[in-house]
C-alpha positions in Angstrom: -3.6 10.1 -13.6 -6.2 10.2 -16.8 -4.4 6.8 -17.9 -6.0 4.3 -15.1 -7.2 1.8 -16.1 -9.7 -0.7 -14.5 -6.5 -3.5 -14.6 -4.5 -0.6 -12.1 -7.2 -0.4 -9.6 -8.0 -4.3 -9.2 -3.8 -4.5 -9.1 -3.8 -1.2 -5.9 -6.9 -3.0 -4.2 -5.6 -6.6 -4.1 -2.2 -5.0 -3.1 -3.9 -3.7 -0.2 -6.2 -6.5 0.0 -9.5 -4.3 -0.7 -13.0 -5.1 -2.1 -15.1 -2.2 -3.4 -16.6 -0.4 -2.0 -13.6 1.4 -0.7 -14.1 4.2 2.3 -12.0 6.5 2.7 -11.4 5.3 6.8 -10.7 1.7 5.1 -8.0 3.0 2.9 -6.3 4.7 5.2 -6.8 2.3 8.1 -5.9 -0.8 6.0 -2.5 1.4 5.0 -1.2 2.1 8.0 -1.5 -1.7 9.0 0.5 -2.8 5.8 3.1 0.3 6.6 3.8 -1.2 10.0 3.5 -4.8 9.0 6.2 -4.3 6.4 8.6 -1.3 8.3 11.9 -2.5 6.6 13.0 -1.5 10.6 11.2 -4.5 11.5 13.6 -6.8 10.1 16.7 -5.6 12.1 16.2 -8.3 14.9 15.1 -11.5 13.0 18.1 -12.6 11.8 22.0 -12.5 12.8 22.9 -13.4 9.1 23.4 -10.4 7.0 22.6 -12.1 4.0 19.2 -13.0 4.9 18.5 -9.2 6.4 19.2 -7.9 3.6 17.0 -9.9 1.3 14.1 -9.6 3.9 14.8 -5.4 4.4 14.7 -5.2 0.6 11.6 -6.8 0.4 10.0 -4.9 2.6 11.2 -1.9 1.1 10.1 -3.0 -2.4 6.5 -3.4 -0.2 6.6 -0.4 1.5 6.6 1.6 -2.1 3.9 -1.1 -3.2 1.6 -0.2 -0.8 2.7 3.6 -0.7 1.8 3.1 -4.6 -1.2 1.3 -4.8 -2.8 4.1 -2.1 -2.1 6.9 -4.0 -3.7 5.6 -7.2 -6.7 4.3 -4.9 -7.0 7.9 -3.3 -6.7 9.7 -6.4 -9.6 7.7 -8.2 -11.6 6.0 -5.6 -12.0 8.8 -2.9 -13.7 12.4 -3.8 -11.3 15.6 -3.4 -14.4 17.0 -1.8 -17.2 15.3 -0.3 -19.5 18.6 -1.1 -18.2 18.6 -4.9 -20.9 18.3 -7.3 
């Protein structure tokens, strides 16, 4: 994680759709709406054509590990371990 770079962090907060200062509340809250918003289960009733599903469950899945992504780095460099740490 020593190789972020300023570039990663503007990439994981527009992903997310984040401004600095980030909370750690924000983060998580603002995840869990993207998670749901883009639940590749989601997609099962919009469509009868399979074609179409498919493109739209892949998507979603290709957004679900965006956003699983772009939290991780945030967590790891934007939120303290320990809020007590000196």
């Amino acid at each position: 994680m020593a190789d972020v770079t300023q570039e990663d962090v503007s990439h994981a907060l527009e992903v997310l759709g984040l401004t600095l200062p980030v909370t750690p509340e924000t983060l998580a809250r603002t995840r869990r709406v993207l998670l749901y918003t883009w639940d590749p289960a989601r997609y099962s009733n919009l469509t009868n054509n399979p074609k179409k599903y498919m493109q739209a469950y892949k998507k979603a899945e290709e957004m679900t590990k965006l956003i699983e992504a772009a939290y991780a780095l945030l967590s790891a460099v934007l939120v303290p371990d320990d809020e007590n740490a000196i």
